[in-house]
N, C-alpha and C positions, 0 to 999 in steps of 0.2 A: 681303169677301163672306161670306154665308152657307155654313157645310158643308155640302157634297153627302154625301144619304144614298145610303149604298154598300147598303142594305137587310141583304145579310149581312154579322157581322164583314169588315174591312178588312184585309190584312196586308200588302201588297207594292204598291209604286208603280215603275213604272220607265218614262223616257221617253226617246222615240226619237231616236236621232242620229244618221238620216239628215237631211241639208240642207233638203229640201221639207217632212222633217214635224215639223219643229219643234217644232211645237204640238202634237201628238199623245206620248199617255201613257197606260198602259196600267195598271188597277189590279185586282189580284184578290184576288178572298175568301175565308173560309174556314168552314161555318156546320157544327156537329156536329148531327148531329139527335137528339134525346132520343125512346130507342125506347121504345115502349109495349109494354105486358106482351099477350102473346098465350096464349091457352088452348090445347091439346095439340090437335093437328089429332084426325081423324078414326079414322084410322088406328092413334095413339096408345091410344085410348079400349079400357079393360076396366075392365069392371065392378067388379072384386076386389083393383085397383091405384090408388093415391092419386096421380095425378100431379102434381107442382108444374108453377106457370105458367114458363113458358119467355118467358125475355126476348128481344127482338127485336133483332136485330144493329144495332149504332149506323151509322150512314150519315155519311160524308162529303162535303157537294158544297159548288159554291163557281162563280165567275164571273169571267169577265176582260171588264173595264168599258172597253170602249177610248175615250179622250177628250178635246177640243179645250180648251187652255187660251188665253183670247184676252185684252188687254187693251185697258180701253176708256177713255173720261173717267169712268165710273161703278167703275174698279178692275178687277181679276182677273174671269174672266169663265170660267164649266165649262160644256159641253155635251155631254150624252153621245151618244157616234156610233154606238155597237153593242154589243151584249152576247154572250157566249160562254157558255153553262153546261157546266159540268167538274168533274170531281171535283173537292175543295176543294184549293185554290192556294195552296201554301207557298214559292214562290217563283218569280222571272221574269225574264228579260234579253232584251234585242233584241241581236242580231248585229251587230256594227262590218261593216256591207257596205259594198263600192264605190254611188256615189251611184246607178250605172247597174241597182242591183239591186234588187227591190220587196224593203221592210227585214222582217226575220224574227224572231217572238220565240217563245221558246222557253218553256215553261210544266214546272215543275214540280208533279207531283198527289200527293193521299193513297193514290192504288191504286198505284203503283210505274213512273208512267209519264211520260214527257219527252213531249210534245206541240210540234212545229214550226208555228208560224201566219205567215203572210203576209198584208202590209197591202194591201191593193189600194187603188191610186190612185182606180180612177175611182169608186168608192162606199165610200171611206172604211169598209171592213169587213175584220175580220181572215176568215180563210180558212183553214182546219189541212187542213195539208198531209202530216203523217205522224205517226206516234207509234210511239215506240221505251220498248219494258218492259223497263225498270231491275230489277227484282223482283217479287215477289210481289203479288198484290192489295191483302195486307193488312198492306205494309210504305208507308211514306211516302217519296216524294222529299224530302229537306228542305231543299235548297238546290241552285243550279248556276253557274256561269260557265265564259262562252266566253273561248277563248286568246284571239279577235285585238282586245284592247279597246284596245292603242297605234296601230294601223294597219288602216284598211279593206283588207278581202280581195275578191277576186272572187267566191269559194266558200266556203262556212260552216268556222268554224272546230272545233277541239275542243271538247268539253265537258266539265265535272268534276262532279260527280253525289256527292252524298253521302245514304246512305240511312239509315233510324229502323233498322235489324237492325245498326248499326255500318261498314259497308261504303263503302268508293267505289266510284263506277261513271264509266268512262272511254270516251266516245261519241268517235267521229271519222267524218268527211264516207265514204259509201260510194262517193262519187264520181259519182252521180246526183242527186236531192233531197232526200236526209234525211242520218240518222247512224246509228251502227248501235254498238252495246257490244263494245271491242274487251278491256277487260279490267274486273275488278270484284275488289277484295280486302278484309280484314277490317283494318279501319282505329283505331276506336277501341272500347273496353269498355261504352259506353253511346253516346246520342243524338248523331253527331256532325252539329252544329248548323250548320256550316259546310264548303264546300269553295271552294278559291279559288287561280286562277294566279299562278304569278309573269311579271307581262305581258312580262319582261323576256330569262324565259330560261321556255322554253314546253315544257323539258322536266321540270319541274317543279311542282307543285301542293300548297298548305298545306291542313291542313285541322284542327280545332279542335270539341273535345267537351264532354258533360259529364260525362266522366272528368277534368276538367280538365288536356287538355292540347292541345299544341298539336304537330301534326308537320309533316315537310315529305317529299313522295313523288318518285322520279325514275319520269316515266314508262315509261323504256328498259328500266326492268330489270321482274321481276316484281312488287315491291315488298314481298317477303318481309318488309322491314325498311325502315323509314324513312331518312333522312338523317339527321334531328336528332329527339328529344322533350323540346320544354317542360316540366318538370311546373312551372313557376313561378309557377301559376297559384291564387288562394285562390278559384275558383268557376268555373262551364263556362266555357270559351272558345264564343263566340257567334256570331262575326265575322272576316273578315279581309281583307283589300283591297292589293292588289299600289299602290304609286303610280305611276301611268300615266308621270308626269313625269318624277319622280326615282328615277334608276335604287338599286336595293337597300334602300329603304324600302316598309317594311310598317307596316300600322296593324291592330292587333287589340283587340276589345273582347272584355271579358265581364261576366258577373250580377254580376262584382262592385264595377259602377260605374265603373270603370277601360277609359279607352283606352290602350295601349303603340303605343310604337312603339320596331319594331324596324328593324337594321342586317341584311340578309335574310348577311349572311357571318358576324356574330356574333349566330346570333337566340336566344341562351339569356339573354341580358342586355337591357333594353332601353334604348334612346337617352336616353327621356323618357316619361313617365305623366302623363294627364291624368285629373283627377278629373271626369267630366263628370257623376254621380246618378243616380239610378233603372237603372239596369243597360243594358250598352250593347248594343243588339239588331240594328243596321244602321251601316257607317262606309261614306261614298262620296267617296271624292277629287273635289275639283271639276274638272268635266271641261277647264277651262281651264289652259292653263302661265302665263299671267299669274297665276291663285289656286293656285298648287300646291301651298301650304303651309295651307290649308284643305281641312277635314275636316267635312264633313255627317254628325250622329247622330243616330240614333234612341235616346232614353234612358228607354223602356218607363216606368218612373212618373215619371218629372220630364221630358216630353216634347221638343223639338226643339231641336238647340244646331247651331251652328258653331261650331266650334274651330279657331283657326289659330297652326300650329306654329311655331316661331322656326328656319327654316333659311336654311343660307347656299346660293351655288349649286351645292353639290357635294351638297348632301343632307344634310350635318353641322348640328345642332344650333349655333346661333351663340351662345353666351354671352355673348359681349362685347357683341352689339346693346343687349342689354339697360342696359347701365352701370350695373345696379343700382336701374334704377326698378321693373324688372319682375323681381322674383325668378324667378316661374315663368317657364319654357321654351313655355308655351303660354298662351293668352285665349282667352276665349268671347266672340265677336264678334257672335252675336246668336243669340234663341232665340227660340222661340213653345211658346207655353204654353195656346193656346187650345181643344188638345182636352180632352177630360173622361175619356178613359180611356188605353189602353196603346198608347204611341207606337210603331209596328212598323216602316209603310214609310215612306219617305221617298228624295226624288231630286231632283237637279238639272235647270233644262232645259238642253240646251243651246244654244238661241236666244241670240245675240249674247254667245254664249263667248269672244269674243277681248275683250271688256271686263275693266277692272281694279276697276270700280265694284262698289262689294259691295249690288248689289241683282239678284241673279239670282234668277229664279224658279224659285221650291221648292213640290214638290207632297208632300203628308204622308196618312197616314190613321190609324186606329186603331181600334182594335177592336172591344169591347163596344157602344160610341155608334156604330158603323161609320160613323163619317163620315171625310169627305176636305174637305181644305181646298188654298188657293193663298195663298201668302206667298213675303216676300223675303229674301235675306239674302246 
């Protein structure tokens, strides 16, 4: 199929894994506006004073594309259902709800604010239903996930929020419709680029910067102090993804080409490293236990890989499978290479996740070109 123009840069794809909406998948932008130079208001103005031009404050905004991927005899098939404008979208996730709940996706902005939207059934439209300030206007959300991504909940789960001032921010259900910031602390020395659960033990949360490092937070305590700090890292940590499947593995990437994965009980060493190019900017474990040892990336300049790890059933690293044909501990099982700029988002569907077949459909975007494509792998 041809790419769908996203009109603004592209950064974030993520689609829904409620049962009914399969085909639905939500993708948001991010466009900087280039301000023009403004001359001194009026007020400003005296005659016996030279005033320089005053530049115009840069603008953020951006769109959540919500959209039907269908397949036909003619291949992969986009249709767009409804458009959202929003400060610009740095990142996005739908809720692991019970089937019985309309699915909820949660939006990350450049003004410092988490945005709850719901899908309506009967006209296929998201709906924003509440919005909760992370910080500042002039600070960035820059990433988030929710705790219940192993098991649907009745009621929304927590959130983990990392902001551009170095900061996490820690959302839980107020016990009506939305979330509310129950705690927010000073996390990393620069942009931390990621915040992310351990799905397994949900009083916990990693989060990874570009101080190059990577920590892990108990949310019980105040978080004065981490658990653990990476520094093992030769560039930002970017990325980080709990495995839904196998308990105590984590996959982290960063800029500098390298996915890790780690043992989440010995996370200062890791397991196995994959050399995947172009610097790793999104990892999403396939949402099937039949593919659990596949890994979806986004590889910013050498564009989209699947990577599938060599584990046995316990999560361990299997050496022996190998007998020596395959020195590495991981393969690249298949890529697309067909956008023309900076690979960001990317997701799996989960339509007919109980397959072992490796043609699941994958939705991509990227930046500059802001196009969005559908491919398989």
């Amino acid at each position: 199929m041809s790419p769908l123009d996203t009109v603004f840069p592209a950064d974030s794809v993520e689609f829904c894994p409620h049962p009914s909406f399969a085909d639905i998948f939500a993708c948001g932008t991010y466009q900087l506006e280039q301000p023009d130079s403004l001359p001194p208001s009026p007020d400003e103005l005296d005659e016996d004073v030279a005033h320089p031009v005053v530049p115009r404050k840069q603008q953020r905004k951006g769109e959540c594309l919500l959209l039907r991927a269908q397949t036909s005899d003619d291949g992969e098939q986009l249709s767009l259902l409804h458009k959202t404008s929003l400060p610009a979208i740095l990142d996005m996730k739908w809720c692991h709800l019970a089937s019985s709940i309309d699915p909820t996706l949660a939006i990350a902005d450049s003004e410092g604010s988490i945005t709850l939207h719901s899908l309506r059934d009967d006209e296929l439209t998201l709906e924003r239903v509440s919005s909760v300030a992370c910080a500042p206007k002039d600070v960035l959300c820059l990433s988030l996930d929710w705790s219940n991504r192993r098991s649907q909940t009745t009621s929304l789960g927590s959130l983990i929020v990392s902001l551009s001032d170095g900061r996490l921010a820690l959302l839980q259900d107020d016990g009506g419709t939305g979330l509310t910031v129950t705690n927010s602390w000073s996390a990393h020395e620069y942009e931390p680029w990621i915040a992310a659960w351990n799905y397994w033990d949900t009083n916990v949360v990693y989060s990874g910067g570009d101080d190059l490092k990577m920590k892990a937070w108990d949310i019980r305590s105040d978080a004065s102090q981490p658990i653990f700090t990476n520094k093992r890292f030769d560039a930002g940590v970017t990325t980080i993804q709990s495995n839904p499947h196998i308990e105590h593995i984590i996959a982290v990437g960063s800029y500098d080409n390298t996915v890790r994965l780690f043992d989440a009980r010995k996370p200062l060493t890791p397991l196995t490293q994959a050399e995947v190019g172009g610097g790793a900017w999104r990892v999403k474990w396939h949402p099937s236990p039949t593919r659990q040892n596949d890994l979806l990336v986004a590889c910013m300049h050498d564009g989209f890989k699947v990577v599938r790890f060599n584990f046995n059933g316990t999560g361990n690293v299997d050496l022996a499978a190998y007998n020596g044909a395959h020195p590495q501990q991981w393969e690249i099982t298949a890529r697309f290479d067909e956008h023309e700029s900076l690979a960001y988002g990317v997701d799996w569907s989960y339509a007919g996740e109980g397959g072992a077949e490796d043609d699941t459909l994958i939705a991509s975007c990227s930046f500059y070109d802001h196009a969005l494509q559908l491919w398989r792998g």
